[in-house]
N, C-alpha and C positions, 0 to 999 in steps of 0.2 A: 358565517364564513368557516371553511372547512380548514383544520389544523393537521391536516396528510399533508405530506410533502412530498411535491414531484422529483423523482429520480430517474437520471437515466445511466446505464451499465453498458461502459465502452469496454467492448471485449467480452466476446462471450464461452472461454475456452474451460477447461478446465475448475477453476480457483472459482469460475462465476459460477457457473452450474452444480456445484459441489456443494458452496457457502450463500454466495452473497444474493443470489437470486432466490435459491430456498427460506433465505432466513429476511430477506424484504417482502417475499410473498408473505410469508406468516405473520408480519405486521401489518398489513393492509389497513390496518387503522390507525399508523402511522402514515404508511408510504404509498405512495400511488407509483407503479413502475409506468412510466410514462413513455419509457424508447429505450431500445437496445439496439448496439451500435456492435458487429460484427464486420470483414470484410468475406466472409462466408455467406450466399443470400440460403446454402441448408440449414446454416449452424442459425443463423438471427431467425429465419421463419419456425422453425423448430423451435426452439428456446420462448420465440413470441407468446407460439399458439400453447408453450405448455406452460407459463406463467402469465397468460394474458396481458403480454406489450402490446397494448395498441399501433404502436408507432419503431418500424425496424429500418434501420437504415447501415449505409455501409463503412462510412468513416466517422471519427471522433468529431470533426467540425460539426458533421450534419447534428450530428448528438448533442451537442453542446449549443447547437443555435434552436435547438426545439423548444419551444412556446412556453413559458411559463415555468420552466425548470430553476431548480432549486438547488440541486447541487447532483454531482456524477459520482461512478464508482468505478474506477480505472484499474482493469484485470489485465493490462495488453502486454507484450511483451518487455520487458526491462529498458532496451533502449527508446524506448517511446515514452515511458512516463515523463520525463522534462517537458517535450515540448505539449503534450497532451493537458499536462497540466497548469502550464501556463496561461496555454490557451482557456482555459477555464476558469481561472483570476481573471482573465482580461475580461470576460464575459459575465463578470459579477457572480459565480458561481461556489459555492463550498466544493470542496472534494475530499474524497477518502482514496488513496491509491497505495495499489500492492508493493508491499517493498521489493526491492530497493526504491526507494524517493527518486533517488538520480543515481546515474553510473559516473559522474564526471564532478568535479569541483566548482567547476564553474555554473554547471545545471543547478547545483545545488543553491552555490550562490542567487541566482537569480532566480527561483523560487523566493528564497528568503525575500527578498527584495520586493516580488511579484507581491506577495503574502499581506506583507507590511503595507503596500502600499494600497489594495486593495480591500484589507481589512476581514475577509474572508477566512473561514476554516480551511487548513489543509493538515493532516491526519493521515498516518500511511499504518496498514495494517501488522503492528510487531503483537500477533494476537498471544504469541507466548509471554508476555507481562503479564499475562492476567492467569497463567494457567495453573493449576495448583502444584502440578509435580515440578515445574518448571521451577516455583516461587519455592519449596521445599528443598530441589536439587541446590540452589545459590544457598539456602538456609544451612546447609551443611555441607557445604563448601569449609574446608579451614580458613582463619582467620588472617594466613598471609601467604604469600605465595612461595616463600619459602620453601626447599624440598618438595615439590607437587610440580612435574615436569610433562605431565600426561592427561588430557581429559578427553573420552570419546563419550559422544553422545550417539544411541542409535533412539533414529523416527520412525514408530507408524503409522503412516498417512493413510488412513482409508480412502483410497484413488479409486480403487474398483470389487472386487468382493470380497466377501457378502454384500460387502453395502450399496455397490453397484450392478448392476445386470449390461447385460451386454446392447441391449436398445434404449440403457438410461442415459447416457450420456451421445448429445447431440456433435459428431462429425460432419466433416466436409471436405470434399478433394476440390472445391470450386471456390480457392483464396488466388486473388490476383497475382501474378509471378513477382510483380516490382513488391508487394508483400509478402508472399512467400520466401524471395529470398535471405537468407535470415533472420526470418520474421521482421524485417525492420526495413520500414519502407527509407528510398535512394536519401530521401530530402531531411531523414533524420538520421541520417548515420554518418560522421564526420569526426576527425580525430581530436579527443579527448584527453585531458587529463587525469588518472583516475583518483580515487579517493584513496587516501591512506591516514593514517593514524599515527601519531608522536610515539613513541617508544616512553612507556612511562620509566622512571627511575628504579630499578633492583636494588631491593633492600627486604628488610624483613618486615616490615611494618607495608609491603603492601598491599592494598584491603581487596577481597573478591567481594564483598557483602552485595546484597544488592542497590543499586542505585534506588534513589527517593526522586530526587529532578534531573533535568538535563545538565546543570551545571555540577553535580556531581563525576561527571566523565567527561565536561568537552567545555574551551570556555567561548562556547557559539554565545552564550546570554540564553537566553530562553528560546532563542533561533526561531522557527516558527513556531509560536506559541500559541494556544487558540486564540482566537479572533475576540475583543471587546465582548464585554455583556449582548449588546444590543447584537452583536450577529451570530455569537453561540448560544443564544435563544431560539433565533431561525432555526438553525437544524442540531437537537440536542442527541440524537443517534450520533450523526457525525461527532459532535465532541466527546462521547464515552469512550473511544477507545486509546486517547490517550493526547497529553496538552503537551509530552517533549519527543518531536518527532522523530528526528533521528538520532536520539539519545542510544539506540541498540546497536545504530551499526560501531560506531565510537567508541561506547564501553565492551562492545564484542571484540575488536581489535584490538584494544588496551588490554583485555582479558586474559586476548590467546598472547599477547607481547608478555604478560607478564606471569603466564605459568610456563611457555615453552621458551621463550627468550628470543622467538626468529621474527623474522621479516614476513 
């Protein structure tokens, strides 16, 4: 019995073509790309035929009821992650999805809930935890927030060159309108609550260091936390990138509350 594990990659834009499809090809003795789910039919046949998806299809359902899958990799636009990923608890599935996790409190909520009760991995990519400049930048951070009123951080994202050419990355003008409109299709876009963040207490004692758990910044409990032994064995890629999920958006908000003082 073969220990590859079927994956399929709903969304094939940008974040997928750059990262998570280059770096699943190259585990092939891990993962078996099983299905990629675009609603572009240039962007998914493209992407197919150069990572060898057998199986392209054009919405997250279709991707998610494919044969024998094991768990998804959720690249689509921000207000889609919730219901995408529920949809994929419901269907006994692990997942990994790009952050943000949810844009709403309530999305959030019931993830959690979804999580727990399905026993699954869920995992959302805050891949700077792991970075070194990142982990070094917080290491020499001062000790309180005291007098420190200002932090800019600038990103290099290698998007396109050098490291990209101009027919490496896979476009498409052939996305359906009720998707294209922005980016978020009619049946998941409806008014929200957003996320926000408790204003922590101003004083001098308080700490930038870097967080260790999730209950370090938020008192979620361990909110979704990996999934039992027995299902963080299924898919051990999935649980490497991190067991407090949205531990970053929490203590990022806490952070900037508590060097600049605002809202």
């Amino acid at each position: 019995m073969s220990d590859r594990r079927k994956v399929g990659v709903i969304g094939a834009g940008l974040i997928s073509q750059a990262m998570h499809l280059p770096h699943l090809a190259l585990l092939r003795d891990r993962f078996e790309l099983a299905v990629v789910a675009d609603p572009s039919r240039t962007v998914r046949e493209r992407v197919g035929d150069r990572f060898g998806i057998p199986a392209r299809v054009s919405t997250a359902s279709e991707a998610i009821a494919h044969p024998g899958l094991h768990g998804v990799v959720i690249g689509t636009p921000n207000a889609t992650h919730a219901p995408i990923v529920l949809e994929a608890l419901a269907a006994g599935l692990d997942v990994f999805v790009e952050k943000p996790l949810a844009i709403s409190l309530e999305d959030v909520d019931a993830i959690v809930e979804a999580q727990r009760s399905s026993e699954r991995v869920v995992q959302v990519g805050y891949n700077n935890r792991f970075d070194r400049s990142y982990a070094r930048l917080v290491d020499e951070l001062p000790g309180s927030a005291e007098g420190l009123r200002y932090v800019s951080v600038l990103m290099h994202d290698p998007e396109f060159g050098p490291y990209f050419g101009p027919e490496d990355l896979a476009r498409g003008s052939d996305v359906p309108a009720d998707v294209r409109h922005f980016g978020t299709p009619q049946r998941w876009r409806r008014p929200t609550r957003p996320v926000q963040a408790q204003r922590p207490p101003r004083s001098s004692s308080a700490s930038l260091s870097r967080p260790t758990s999730a209950s370090s910044c938020t008192s979620t409990d361990d909110a979704i936390s990996s999934a039992p032994s027995s299902a963080r064995a299924a898919s051990p890629a999935l649980e490497s990138i991190s067991s407090a999920i949205f531990e970053s958006i929490v203590c990022a908000a806490m952070i900037r509350h508590a060097v600049t003082g605002s809202d």
